[in-house]
Legacy VTK file of the C-alpha trace (Angstrom):
# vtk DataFile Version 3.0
C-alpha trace
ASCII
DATASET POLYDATA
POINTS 242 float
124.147 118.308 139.521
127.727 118.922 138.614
128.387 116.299 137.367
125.750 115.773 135.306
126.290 119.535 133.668
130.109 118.639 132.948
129.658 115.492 131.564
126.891 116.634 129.295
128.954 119.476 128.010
131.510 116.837 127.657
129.444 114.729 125.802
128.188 117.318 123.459
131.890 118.757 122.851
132.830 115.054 121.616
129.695 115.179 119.365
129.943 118.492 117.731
134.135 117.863 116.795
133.066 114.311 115.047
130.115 115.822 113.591
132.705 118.794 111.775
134.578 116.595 110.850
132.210 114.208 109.140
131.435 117.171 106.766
133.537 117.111 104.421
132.741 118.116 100.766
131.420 114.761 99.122
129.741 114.379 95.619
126.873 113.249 95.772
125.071 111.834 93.070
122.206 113.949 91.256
119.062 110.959 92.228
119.868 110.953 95.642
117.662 113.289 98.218
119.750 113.769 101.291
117.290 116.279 102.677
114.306 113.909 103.690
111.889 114.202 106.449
111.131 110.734 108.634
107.286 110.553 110.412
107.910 108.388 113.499
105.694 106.496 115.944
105.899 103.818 118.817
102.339 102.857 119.539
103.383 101.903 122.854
105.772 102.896 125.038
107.183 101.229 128.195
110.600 102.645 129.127
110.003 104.764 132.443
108.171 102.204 134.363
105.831 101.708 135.872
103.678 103.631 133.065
103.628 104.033 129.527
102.092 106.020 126.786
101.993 107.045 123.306
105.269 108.252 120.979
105.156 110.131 117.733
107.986 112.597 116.392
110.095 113.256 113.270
113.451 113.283 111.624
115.272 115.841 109.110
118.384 114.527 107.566
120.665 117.548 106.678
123.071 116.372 104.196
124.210 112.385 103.406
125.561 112.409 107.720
123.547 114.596 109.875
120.163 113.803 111.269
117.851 116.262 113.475
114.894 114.059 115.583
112.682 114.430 118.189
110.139 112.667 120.184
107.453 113.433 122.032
105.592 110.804 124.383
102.160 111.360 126.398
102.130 108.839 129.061
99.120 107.464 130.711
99.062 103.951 131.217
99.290 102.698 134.550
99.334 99.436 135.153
97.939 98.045 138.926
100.738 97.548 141.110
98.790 97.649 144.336
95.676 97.086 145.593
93.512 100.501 145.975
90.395 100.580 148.835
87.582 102.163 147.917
88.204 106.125 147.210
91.816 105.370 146.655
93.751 107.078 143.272
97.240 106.539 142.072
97.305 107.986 138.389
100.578 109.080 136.739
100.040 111.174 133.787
102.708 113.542 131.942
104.972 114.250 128.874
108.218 113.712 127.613
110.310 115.409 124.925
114.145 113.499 123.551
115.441 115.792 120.987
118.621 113.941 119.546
121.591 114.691 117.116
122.330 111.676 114.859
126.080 110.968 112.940
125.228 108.778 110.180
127.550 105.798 109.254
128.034 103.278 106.309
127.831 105.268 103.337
130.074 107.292 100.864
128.238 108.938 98.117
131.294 109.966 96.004
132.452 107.008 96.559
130.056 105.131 95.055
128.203 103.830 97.535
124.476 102.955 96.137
121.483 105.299 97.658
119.851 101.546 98.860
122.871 101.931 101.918
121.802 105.733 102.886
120.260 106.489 106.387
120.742 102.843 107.983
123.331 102.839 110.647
123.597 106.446 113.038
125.149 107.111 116.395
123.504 109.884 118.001
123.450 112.373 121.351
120.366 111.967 122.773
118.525 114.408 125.480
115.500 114.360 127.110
113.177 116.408 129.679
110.222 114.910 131.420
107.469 115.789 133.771
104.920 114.003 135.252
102.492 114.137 137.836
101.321 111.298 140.330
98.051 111.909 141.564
97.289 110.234 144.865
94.149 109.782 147.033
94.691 107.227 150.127
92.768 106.899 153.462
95.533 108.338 156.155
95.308 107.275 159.629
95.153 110.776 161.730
94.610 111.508 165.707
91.725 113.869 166.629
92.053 116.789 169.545
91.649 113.713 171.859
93.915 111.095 171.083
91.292 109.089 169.520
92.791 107.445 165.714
90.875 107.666 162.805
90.989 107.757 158.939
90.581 110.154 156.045
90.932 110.109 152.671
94.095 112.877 151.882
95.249 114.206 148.455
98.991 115.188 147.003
100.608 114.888 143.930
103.955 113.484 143.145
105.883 115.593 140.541
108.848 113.930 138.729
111.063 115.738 136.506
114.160 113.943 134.123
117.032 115.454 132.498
118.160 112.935 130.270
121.785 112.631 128.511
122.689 109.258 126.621
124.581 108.407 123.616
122.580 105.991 121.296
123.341 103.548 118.376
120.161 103.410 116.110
119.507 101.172 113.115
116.818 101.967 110.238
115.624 98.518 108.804
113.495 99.693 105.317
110.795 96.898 105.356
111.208 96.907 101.387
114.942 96.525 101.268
115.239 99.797 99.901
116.063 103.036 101.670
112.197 104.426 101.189
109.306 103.838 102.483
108.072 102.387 105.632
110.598 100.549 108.045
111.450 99.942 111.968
114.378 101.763 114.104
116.183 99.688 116.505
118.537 101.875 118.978
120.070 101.045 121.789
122.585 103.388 124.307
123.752 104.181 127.838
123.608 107.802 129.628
122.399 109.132 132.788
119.085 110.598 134.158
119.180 113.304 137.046
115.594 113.173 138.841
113.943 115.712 140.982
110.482 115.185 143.018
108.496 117.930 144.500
105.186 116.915 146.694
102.160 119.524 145.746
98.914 120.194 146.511
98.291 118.209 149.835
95.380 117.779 151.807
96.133 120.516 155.156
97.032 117.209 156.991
100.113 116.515 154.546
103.616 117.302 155.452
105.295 117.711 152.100
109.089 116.264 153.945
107.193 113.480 155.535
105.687 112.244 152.229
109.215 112.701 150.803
111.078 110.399 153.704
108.544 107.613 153.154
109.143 107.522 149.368
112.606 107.703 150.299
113.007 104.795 152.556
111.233 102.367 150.802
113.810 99.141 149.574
115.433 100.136 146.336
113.471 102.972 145.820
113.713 104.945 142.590
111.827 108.163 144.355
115.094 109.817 145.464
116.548 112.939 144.008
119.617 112.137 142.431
121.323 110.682 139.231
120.289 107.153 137.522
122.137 105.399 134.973
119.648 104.945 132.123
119.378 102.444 129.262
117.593 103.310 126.072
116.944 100.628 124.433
113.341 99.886 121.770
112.456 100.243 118.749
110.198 102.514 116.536
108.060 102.155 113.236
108.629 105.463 110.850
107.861 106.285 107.182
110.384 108.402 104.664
108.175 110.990 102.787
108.642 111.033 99.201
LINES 1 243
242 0 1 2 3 4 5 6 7 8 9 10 11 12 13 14 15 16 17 18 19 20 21 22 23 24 25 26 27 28 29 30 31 32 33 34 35 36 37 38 39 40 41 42 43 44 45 46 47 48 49 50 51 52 53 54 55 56 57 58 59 60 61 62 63 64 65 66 67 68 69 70 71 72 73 74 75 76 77 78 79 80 81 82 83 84 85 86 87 88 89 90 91 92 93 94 95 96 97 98 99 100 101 102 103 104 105 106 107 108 109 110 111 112 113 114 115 116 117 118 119 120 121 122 123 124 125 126 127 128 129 130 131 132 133 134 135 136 137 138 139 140 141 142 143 144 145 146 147 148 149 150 151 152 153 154 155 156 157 158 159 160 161 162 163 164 165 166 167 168 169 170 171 172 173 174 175 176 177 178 179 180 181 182 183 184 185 186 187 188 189 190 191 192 193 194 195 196 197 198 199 200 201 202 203 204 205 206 207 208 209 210 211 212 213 214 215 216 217 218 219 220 221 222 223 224 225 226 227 228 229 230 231 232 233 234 235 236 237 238 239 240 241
C-alpha cells in the first residue's frame, strides 16, 4: 500500500508541474471554442475480465491544453466460465468510476495552428475506484453430528475493490475530418491496480479465511490482495456539443 500511495503522489506531482507549465498565455483566435463539453460512450466494455458492462461519461476542455473526464461503467455481463449444477449462482455485478486529467498536444493557437488540429492528441493521469460484488450459490459438501457427508447449497459474496493509477495516451479521431462532431477515442497506457477482497454474507457453514485460501491457491490466481500492473488500452465513441 506504500507503494502504491508514493508512486501515485509521484505521478500526480509530475502531472500537475507539466500541466503549469503548459499554461502559458497564448492568443487564441476569436472562432475557436476552447471550452467544449465531450458526451462519451463505449457500448461495451471488456477490460476487467471476466465481465463487462456498459460506459458513458463526459469531457470539459478548460482552455486550448487541459481536459477534465470521467467515466462511469455498470458491469453486468458475465460470461459462462464454468459449468453451474442445478441451484448454483456466480453473478458479478458492480460499478466503476476513472476520473482522468488530460495534457493536450499538437496545437498552437497563436501560432497559427488551424482549429481542424484542436483536441486530437492528449496524455493524461488516469484514476479509478471500483467495487463489485460476486454473488455465489454452490452445493458444499458438509459432515453431520455423525460423520456422515452430505451436501448443501451455501451462499457468500465476493467483494472486489480497485484503486487504479495509470498514465494514458489518448487519440480523438473526428469521423468528419474536422474537430466537431461525432468521432472515436483510441487510448492506450500502463499503471498499477491495488486490489482488496472481503468475503460477506455467508451461509453459518462459511468460514470467511477458508473461502479466502481457496481463491488464493488457485494457479495464477488474480483473487489475491495485492498490486497488479494494469493496461488500459480501448477505444470510445463521443460527440462534441455545439
Amino acid at each position: 500500500m506504500k507503494t502504491f500511495i508514493k508512486a501515485l503522489c509521484t505521478s500526480t506531482g509530475f502531472l500537475m508541474a507539466t500541466v503549469s507549465m503548459a499554461q502559458s498565455p497564448v492568443k487564441t483566435p476569436a472562432d475557436w471554442k476552447m471550452n467544449r463539453i465531450f458526451i462519451t460512450a463505449q457500448p461495451l466494455t471488456i477490460g476487467g475480465l471476466p465481465y463487462g458492462g456498459l460506459r458513458f461519461g463526459g469531457e470539459l476542455t478548460l482552455g486550448s491544453r487541459i481536459g477534465l473526464s470521467n467515466d462511469l461503467t455498470w458491469r453486468f455481463l458475465n460470461p459462462v466460465t464454468n459449468v453451474l449444477d442445478e441451484g448454483e449462482r456466480d453473478y458479478t455485478h458492480g460499478f466503476q468510476i476513472q476520473p482522468e486529467l488530460k495534457l493536450y498536444f499538437g496545437v498552437n493557437p497563436g501560432a497559427g495552428d488551424t482549429k481542424q488540429r484542436a483536441f486530437r492528441g492528449s496524455l493524461g493521469f488516469r484514476t479509478g475506484y471500483a467495487r463489485y460484488n460476486t454473488d455465489v450459490t454452490q452445493w458444499t459438501f458438509l459432515t453431520d453430528a455423525t460423520g456422515q457427508p452430505y451436501e448443501k447449497l451455501l451462499r457468500y459474496t465476493r467483494r472486489q475493490q480497485n484503486f487504479d493509477m495509470a498514465m494514458v495516451w489518448n487519440q480523438k479521431i473526428y469521423f468528419n475530418g474536422s474537430s466537431d462532431g461525432f468521432g472515436m477515442e483510441i487510448f492506450a497506457g500502463l499503471g498499477l491496480r491495488l486490489k482488496r477482497f472481503q468475503y460477506v454474507d455467508l451461509s453459518p457453514e462459511l468460514d470467511a479465511d477458508q473461502l479466502r485460501r481457496n481463491d488464493e491457491s488457485a494457479m495464477f490466481s488474480l483473487r489475491r490482495n495485492g498490486v497488479y500492473p494494469l493496461i488500459p488500452l480501448g477505444f470510445r465513441l463521443f460527440y462534441l456539443l455545439p
